[in-house]
C-alpha positions as CSV (number, residue, x, y, z in Angstrom):
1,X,7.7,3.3,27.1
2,X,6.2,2.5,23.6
3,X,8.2,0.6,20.8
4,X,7.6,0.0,17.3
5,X,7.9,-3.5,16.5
6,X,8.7,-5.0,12.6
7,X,8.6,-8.3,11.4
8,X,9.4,-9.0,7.5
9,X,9.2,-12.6,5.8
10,X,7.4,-14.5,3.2
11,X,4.0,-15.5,2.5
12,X,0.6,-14.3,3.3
13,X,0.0,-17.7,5.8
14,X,3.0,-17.1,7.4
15,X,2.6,-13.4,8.1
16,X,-1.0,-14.4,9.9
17,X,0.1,-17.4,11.7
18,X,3.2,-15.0,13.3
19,X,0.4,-12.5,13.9
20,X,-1.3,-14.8,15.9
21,X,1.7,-16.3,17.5
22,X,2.6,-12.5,18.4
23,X,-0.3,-11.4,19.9
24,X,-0.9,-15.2,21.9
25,X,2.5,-13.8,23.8
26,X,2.7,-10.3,24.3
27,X,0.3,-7.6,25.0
28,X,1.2,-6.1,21.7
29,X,-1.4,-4.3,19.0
30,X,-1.0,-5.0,15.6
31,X,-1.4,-1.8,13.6
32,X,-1.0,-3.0,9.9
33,X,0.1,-6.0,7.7
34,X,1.6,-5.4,4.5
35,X,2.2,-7.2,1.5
36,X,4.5,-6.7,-1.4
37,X,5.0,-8.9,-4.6
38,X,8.7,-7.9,-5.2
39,X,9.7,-7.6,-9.7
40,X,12.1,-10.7,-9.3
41,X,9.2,-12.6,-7.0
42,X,8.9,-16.0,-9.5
43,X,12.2,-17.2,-8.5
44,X,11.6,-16.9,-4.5
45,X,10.1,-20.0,-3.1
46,X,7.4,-17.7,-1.6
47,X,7.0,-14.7,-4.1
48,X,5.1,-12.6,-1.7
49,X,6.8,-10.5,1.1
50,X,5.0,-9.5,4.3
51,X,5.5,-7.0,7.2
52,X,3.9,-6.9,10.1
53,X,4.0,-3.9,11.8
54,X,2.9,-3.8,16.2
55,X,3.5,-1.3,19.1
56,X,3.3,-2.5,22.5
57,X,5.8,-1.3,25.7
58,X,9.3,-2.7,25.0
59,X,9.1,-5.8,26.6
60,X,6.1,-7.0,25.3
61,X,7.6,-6.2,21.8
62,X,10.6,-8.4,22.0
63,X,8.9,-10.9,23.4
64,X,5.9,-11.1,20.5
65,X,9.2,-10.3,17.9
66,X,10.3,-13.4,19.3
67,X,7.4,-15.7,19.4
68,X,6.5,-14.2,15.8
69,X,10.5,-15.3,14.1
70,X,10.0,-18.5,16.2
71,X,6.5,-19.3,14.3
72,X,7.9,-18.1,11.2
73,X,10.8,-20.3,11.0
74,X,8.8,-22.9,10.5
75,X,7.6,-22.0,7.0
76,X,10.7,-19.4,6.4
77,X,14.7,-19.8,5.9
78,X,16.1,-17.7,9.0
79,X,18.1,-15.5,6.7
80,X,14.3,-14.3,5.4
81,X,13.1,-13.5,8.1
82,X,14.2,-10.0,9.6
83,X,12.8,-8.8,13.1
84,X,13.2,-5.0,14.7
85,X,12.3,-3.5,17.8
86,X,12.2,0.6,17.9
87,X,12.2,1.3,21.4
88,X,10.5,5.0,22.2
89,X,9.5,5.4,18.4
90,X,8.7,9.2,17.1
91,X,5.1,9.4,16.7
92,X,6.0,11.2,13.3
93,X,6.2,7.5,12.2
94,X,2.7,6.3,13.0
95,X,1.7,8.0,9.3
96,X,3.8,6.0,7.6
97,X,2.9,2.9,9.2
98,X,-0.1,3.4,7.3
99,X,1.4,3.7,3.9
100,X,1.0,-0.2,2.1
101,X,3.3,-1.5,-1.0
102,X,0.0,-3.4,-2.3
103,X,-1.9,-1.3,-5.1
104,X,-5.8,-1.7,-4.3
């Protein structure tokens, strides 16, 4: 069975070193990161919001979830950082997986 992973915290180095921490244990692919600067962003530590977004089968999705929130506590306050696992997503989904915050 597929799941949809989710993995939201702050910065830009954070998000990659998670990414990396995710795929390192879990056979997990990484379909997008996204990256919003949010209107009251000065007065966060980190004024830059990131979501990494990963399918895999369930277990290998908890597991990278977990090894991503482990590496992100590092940088992050846990209350920051917010982790979900969609277990047998609906491929209606996948479109808006696509959709980024960032204007290019």
């Amino acid at each position: 069975m597929n799941a949809l992973g989710i993995l939201e915290l702050c910065g830009y180095s954070t998000a990659l070193l998670a990414a990396d921490s995710m795929c390192k244990a879990a056979d997990i692919t990484i379909l997008a990161i996204d990256f919003n600067k949010p209107a009251d962003a000065d007065q966060d530590k980190i004024p830059l919001l990131a979501q990494v977004k990963f399918t895999g089968r369930v277990d290998d999705v908890k597991a990278a979830l977990d090894a991503g929130i482990a590496r992100a506590e590092k940088y992050n306050d846990r209350e920051e950082i917010l982790g979900r696992v969609i277990p047998n997503y609906d491929k209606g989904l996948t479109g808006l997986l696509k959709i980024s915050a960032m204007k290019k």
